[in-house]
C-alpha positions as CSV (number, residue, x, y, z in Angstrom):
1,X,104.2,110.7,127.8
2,X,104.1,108.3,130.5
3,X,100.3,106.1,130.0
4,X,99.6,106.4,134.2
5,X,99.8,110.4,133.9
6,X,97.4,110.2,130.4
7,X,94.3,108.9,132.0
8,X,93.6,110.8,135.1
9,X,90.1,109.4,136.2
10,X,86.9,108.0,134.5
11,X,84.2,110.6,134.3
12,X,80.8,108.7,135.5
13,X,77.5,110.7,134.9
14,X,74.6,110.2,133.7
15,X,75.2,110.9,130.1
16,X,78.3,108.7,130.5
17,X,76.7,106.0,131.8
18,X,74.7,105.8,128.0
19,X,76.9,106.3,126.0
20,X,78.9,103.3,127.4
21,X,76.0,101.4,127.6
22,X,74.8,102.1,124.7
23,X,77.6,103.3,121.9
24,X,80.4,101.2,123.7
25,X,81.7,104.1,124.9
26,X,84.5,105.3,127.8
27,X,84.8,108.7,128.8
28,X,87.8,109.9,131.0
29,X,89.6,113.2,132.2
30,X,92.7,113.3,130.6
31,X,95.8,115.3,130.9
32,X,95.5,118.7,128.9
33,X,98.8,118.5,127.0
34,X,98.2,114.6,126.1
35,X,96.8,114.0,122.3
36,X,94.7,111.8,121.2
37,X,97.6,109.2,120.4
38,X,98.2,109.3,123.5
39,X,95.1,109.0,124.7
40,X,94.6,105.8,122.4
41,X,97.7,104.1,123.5
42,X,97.4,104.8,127.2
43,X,93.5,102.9,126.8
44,X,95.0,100.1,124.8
45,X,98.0,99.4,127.1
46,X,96.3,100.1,130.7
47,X,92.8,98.2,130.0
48,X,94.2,95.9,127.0
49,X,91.0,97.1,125.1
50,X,91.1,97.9,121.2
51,X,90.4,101.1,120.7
52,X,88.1,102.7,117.4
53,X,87.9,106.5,117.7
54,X,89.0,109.5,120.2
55,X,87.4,112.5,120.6
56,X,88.3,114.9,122.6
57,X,87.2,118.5,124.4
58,X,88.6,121.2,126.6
59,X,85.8,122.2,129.3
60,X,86.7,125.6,130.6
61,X,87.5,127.2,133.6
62,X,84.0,128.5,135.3
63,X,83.8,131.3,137.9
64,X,83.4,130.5,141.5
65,X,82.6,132.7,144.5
66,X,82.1,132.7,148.0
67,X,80.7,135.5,149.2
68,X,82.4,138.2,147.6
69,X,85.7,136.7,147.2
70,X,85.8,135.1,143.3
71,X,88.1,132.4,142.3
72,X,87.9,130.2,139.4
73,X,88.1,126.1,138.6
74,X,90.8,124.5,136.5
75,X,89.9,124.2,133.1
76,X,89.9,120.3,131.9
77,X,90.2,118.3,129.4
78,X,87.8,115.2,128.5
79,X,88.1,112.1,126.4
80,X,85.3,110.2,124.5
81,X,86.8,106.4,123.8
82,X,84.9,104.6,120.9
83,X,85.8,101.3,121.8
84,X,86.0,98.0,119.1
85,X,83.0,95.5,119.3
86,X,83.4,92.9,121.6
87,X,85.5,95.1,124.3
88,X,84.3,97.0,127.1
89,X,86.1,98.6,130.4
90,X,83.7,97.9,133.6
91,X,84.8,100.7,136.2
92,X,83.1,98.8,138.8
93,X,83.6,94.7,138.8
94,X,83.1,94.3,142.3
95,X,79.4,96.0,143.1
């Protein structure tokens, strides 16, 4: 699997935003058919970081309306990154 179609964004939230500055963590959305190998070697090779542990989750799809019409969301799939001390990945250098 191609490591640019892996990794589709970085997920920044709140609870995010601790864990990486706390447990040196990185948590992205991530291609549903990619495993966790490939979620390790897409990090590695994209932000030449060492990488300790994945985990991963499937979020599912959740029911939308509007009005009375119903639709649903794609369902996901997210990555936690345990990264090795003395790495980190800063999503925003410039601010």
């Amino acid at each position: 699997m191609d490591v640019h179609k892996v990794i589709r964004r970085p997920l920044v939230t709140e609870k995010s935003t601790i864990g990486r500055e706390e447990g040196n963590l990185a948590t992205f959305a991530v291609d549903p058919d990619a495993n966790k190998h490939d979620i390790r070697r897409a990090v590695e090779t994209l932000f030449k970081v060492e990488v300790d542990e994945v985990r991963t989750m499937r979020q599912p799809r959740k029911k939308k309306r509007v009005g009375r019409h119903i639709g649903y969301r794609a369902e996901w799939k997210k990555a936690i990154v345990k990264l090795a001390d003395g790495h980190a990945i800063e999503f925003f250098e410039g601010v």
